[in-house]
C-alpha positions, 0 to 999 in steps of 0.5 A: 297855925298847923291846923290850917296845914294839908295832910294827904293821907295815902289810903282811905281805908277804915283806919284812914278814914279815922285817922282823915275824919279827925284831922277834918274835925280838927280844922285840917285840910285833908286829902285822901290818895287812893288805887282806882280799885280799892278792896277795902271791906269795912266800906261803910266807914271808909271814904275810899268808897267815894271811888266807887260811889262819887261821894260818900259821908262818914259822920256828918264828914263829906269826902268826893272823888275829885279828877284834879288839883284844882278840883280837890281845891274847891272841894277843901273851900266847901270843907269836903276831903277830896279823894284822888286816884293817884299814886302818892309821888304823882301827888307830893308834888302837885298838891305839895301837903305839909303832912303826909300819913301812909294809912295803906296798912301794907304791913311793910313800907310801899315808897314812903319817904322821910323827905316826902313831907315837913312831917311824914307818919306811918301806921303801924309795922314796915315803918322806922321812925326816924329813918323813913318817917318822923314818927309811927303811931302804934296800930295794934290794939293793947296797951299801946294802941295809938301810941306815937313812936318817935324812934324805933318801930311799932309791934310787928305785924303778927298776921292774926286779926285783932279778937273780937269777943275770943274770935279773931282768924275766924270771924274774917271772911277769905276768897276762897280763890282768885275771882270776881266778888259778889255780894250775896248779903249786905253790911248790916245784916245779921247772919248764923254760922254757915249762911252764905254772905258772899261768892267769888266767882261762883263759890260760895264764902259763908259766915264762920261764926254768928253776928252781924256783917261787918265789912265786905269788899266792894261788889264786883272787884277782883280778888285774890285766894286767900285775901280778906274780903269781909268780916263777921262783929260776933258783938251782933250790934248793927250800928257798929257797922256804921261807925269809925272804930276805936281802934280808928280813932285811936290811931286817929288821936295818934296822928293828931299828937304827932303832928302838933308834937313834930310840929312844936319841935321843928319850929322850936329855936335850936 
């Protein structure tokens, strides 16, 4: 049974994280490939801070940063996700997953491979189907959220953050120049237009519009002018903060159907 297959989902990010939690509670051993730095804001979702906390729990789902294969291991017999600092290729090989998803969100492909895996998926746009992965699952909210795209690409990037109760640009926190982050607030808190949620190096980033913080990148990584280092849920609805999104789980129902789908197919008679 597929179920029992491994999955190494390449970034543990927020919509990783979806796509990891449901392939766990579908009885899929599933490890997460992260950098030793990640700059994911929605943090408290993501199993991506297990990098920086040694453990982290999404929903009852237990991941922990593991230093080996044979670490990762004994993680996945206690029903844990193991998150790795690796490169992708330095792991193909030595955990030799049947599945392999590229949940980097990179907007463009970063080296994933059709020959990677028996079964390869994409998140959103920078993958083909058929040409550099098996299928795609669409990640822009609509109609076709979550949609499995077995040829051709998903909608392109469009470099507007999806809205939120009208606001979408304007409700993300930017570095204000290349530094060292700081909180100054916490995920969770509830904030009015202007307060100051955060610094980098010294400047202070201020909340653009009412709610409460949804998102903001780790305390002291670096960053870059311009890069997204929070974000601001103008619902106000604290909780929210604190669980997968719909649109994660969306994309996570995706990646479900795609492997079971691929998997039906490659084992079908010619």
């Amino acid at each position: 049974m597929c179920a029992s297959w491994l999955v190494l989902v390449l970034g543990g990010g927020d919509l990783g994280t979806g796509v990891a939690h449901r392939l766990s509670r579908c009885g899929f051993r599933v490890i997460v490939a992260e950098r030793a730095q990640p700059t994911v804001v929605r943090r408290s979702v993501a199993f991506a801070s297990a990098v920086y906390e040694g453990e982290f729990e999404v929903e009852g789902i237990r991941s922990a940063l593991s230093a080996d294969a044979d670490e990762a291991r004994r993680l996945l017999d206690q029903g844990t996700i193991p998150v790795m600092i690796s490169s992708p290729q330095g792991l193909h090989g030595t955990v030799s997953p049947h599945v392999i998803v590229d949940a980097r969100m990179a907007k463009r492909n970063l080296g994933t491979h059709l020959g990677d895996a028996p079964i390869v998926v994409g998140l959103g746009p920078g993958f083909t189907a058929g040409q550099d992965v098996h299928a795609v699952v669409e990640t822009n909210r609509g109609h076709n959220l979550g949609r499995v795209i077995l040829a051709g690409t998903a909608e392109p990037n469009t470099g507007i953050p999806s809205p939120v109760q009208g606001h979408g640009h304007d409700r993300v926190l930017w570095s204000p120049c290349n530094g060292t982050f700081r909180e100054v607030l916490s995920i969770g808190n509830l904030v009015t237009q202007g307060q100051q949620v955060a610094s980098v190096s010294g400047t202070a980033v201020s909340a653009p519009i009412r709610g409460v913080v949804r998102g903001l990148a780790h305390d002291g990584v670096v960053v870059q002018e311009g890069q997204k280092v929070g974000d601001i849920d103008p619902r106000g609805l604290r909780e929210y903060c604190f669980t997968i999104s719909d649109k994660a789980r969306a994309v996570g129902g995706g990646v479900v159907e795609a492997i079971f789908f691929l998997h039906r197919r490659l084992a079908a008679p010619d």
